[in-house]
N, C-alpha and C positions, 0 to 999 in steps of 0.2 A: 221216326220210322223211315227207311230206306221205300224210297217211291222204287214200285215195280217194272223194271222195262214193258213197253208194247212191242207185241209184234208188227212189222212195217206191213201195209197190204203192198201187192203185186200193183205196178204200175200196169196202166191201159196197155196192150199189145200195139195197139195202134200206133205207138213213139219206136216200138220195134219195126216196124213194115216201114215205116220211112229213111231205116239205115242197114236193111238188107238189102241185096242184091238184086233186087225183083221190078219189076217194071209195073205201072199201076193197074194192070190189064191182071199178072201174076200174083200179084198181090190180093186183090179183088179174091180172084180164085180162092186164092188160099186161106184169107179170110172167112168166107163163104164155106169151105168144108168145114170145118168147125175142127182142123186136125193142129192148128196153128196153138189156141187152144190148150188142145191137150198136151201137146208140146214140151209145153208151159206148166203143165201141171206133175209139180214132184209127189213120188208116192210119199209122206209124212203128211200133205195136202189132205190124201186119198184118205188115210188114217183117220183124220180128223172131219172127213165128210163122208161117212155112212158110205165109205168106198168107192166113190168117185171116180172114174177109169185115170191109171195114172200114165205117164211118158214111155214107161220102160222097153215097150212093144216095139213103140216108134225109135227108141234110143238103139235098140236089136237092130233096126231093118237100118238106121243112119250111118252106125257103124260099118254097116256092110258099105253101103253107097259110098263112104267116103273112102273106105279103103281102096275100093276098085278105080274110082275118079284120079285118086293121088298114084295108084299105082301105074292104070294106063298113062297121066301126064309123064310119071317120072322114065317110064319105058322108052318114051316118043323123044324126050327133051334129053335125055342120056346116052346115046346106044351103044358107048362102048364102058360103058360100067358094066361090072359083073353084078350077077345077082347079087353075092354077099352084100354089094355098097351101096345097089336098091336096096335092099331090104332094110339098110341101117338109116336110109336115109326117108325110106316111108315111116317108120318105126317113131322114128324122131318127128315127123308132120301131122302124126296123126296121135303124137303121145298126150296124156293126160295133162303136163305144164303146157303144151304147145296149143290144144284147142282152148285150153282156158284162155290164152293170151286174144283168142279171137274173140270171146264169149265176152273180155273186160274192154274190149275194143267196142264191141254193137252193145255195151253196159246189161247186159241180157241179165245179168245178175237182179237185178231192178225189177225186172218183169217177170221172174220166177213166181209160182204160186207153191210156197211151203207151207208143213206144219207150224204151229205155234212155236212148238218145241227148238226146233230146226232154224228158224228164223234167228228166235234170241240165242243161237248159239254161232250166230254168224255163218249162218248156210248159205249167205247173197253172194258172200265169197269166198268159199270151199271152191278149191278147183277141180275136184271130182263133181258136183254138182255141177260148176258151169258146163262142163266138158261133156256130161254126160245132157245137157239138157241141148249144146250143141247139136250132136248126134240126133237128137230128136227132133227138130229144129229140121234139121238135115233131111230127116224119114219124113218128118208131113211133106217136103217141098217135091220129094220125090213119088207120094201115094198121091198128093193133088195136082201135082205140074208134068212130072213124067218124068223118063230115066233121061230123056236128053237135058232139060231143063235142071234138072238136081246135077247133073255132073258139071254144067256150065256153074251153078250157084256155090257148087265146093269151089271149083277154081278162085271163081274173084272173090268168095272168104279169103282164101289164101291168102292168093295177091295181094301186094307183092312181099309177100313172107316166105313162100315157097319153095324162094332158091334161096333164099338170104341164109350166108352162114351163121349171123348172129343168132336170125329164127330158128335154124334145126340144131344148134348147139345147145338153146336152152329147152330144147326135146329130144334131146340125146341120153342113150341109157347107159351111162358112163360103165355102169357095176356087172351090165350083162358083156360091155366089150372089153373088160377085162378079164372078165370070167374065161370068152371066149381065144385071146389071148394067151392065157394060161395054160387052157387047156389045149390048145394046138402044141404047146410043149408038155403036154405031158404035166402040168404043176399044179400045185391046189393053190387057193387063192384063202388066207385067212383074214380076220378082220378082228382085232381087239380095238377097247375103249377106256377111256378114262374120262374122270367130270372133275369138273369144276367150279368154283363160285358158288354164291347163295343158294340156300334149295328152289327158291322162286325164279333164280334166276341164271340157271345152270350153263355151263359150255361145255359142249360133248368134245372130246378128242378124237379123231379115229387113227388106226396106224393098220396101214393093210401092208400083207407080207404074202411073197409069192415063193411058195416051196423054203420057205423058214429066212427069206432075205427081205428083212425092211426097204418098201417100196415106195413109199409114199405115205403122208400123214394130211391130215383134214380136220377143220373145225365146225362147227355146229351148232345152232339150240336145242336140236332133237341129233338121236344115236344116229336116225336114217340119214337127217341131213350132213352128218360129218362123215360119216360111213358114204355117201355118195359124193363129198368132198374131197374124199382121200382118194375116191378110184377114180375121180375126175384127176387130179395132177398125177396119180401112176401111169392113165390112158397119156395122158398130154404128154408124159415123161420118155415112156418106151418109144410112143410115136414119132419126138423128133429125134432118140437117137436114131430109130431108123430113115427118118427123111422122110416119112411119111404123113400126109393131110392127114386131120381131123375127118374132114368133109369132102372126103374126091369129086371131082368134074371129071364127066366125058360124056 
C-alpha cells in the first residue's frame, strides 16, 4: 500500500524575524502584535480551523504599501522617464514572478501556515501564495511599525533587485507589451498553439501573429507558458529593430 504523504507544519516565525529587514527593537514589536502571525496564516489554514482570521485583509493593505513605496522610489530615482516606462517598470517589481523571487529569497515558503489540502499539493511553492503572503508580510509591518518604517522595509526587500534588469525582466508582462504595441498601430494580436510529445508530458508551441503576419514563436509546458514565450521574442524582436531597451533609464 502506497504510504500517504503528510502535510509539513509551518516552521517557527521566529527563523523568519532573523532574515527580514527589521532591527531587534522592530522586530520585538511586531512579534508582539500578533499581526506577524496572521500574516502567515493562508485562508485553506482558515478552512480547516473553524475559521481562524486569515492574511487576505493584510495582503489588501500590503499591496497598496508596496505599490506606493516602489512607486515614489521609482519617481525620485528616474525623473526623466515618462510615465508609460514607470508604469512598466513598477508593474514588473511588484509582479507576481518578481515578489515570489523575494518570498524564495527570506524561504517564507517554509513558514507559511496552509491547509492540508494545499500543502500536499505543493502550496510552499506556488508563487501566487508566496507573493501574496509577501504583501501581507508587507501589511503587518506597516499596521505595527508605521508608514515610514514599511516603506523603508519594501525598499531593502528590494535591494538590490530593484534596478537590476535581470530582476524586472523576469517580472515583465511580455503579452500585455505587446498587446500595447499592436494596438498603438492599430493591429490585433492573435495567438495559436500546437502540442506535443507524451500526454504526461506535453510541449505547448505557441506562434503569435500581428494583424495576420507571423511574429514570433514560443515553447512551453503549459499553453500560458509558451504563449508568454512567444510574446517575450516578438517584444525582444520589434524592440531591437527599433533600437529600443527592454528596460529604459533615466
Amino acid at each position: 500500500m502506497a504510504r500517504r504523504r503528510r502535510a509539513t507544519e509551518a516552521a517557527a516565525p521566529q527563523g523568519l524575524l532573523d532574515t527580514l529587514p527589521l532591527d531587534a527593537g522592530q522586530a520585538a514589536d511586531l512579534t508582539d502584535s500578533g499581526l506577524l502571525d496572521l500574516a502567515l496564516t493562508h485562508r485553506s489554514y482558515s478552512y480547516e480551523h473553524d475559521g481562524l482570521p486569515h492574511n487576505e485583509r493584510l495582503e489588501f493593505l500590503g499591496d497598496a504599501v508596496l505599490q506606493l513605496a516602489v512607486t515614489e522610489h521609482l519617481y525620485a530615482a528616474h525623473p526623466t522617464l515618462p510615465e508609460g516606462d514607470l508604469a512598466r517598470r513598477r508593474a514588473a517589481t511588484v509582479s507576481t514572478r518578481a515578489l515570489a523571487v523575494i518570498a524564495s529569497r527570506l524561504d517564507l515558503g517554509a513558514y507559511v501556515r496552509l491547509g492540508r489540502g494545499e500543502d500536499l499539493t505543493g502550496g510552499r511553492a506556488k508563487a501566487s501564495i508566496l507573493a501574496d503572503t509577501t504583501e501581507a508580510v508587507i501589511g503587518a509591518v506597516h499596521l505595527a511599525l508605521g508608514q515610514d518604517v514599511s516603506r523603508r522595509f519594501v525598499l531593502d526587500l528590494l535591494s538590490p533587485m530593484l534596478d537590476s534588469d535581470e530582476f524586472l525582466e523576469a517580472g515583465y508582462d511580455f503579452k500585455s507589451r505587446l498587446q500595447e504595441i499592436a494596438a498603438a498601430e492599430g493591429k490585433d494580436v492573435v495567438y495559436a498553439l500546437t502540442e506535443s510529445g507524451l500526454e504526461h508530458q506535453k510541449t505547448f508551441t505557441a506562434t503569435v501573429t500581428v494583424e495576420g503576419v507571423v511574429t514570433a514563436r514560443g515553447d512551453g509546458a503549459s499553453k500560458k507558458d509558451a504563449e508568454l514565450a512567444a510574446a517575450q521574442n516578438a517584444v525582444r524582436g520589434v524592440l531591437a529593430e527599433r533600437g529600443e531597451s527592454l528596460i529604459p533609464r533615466g
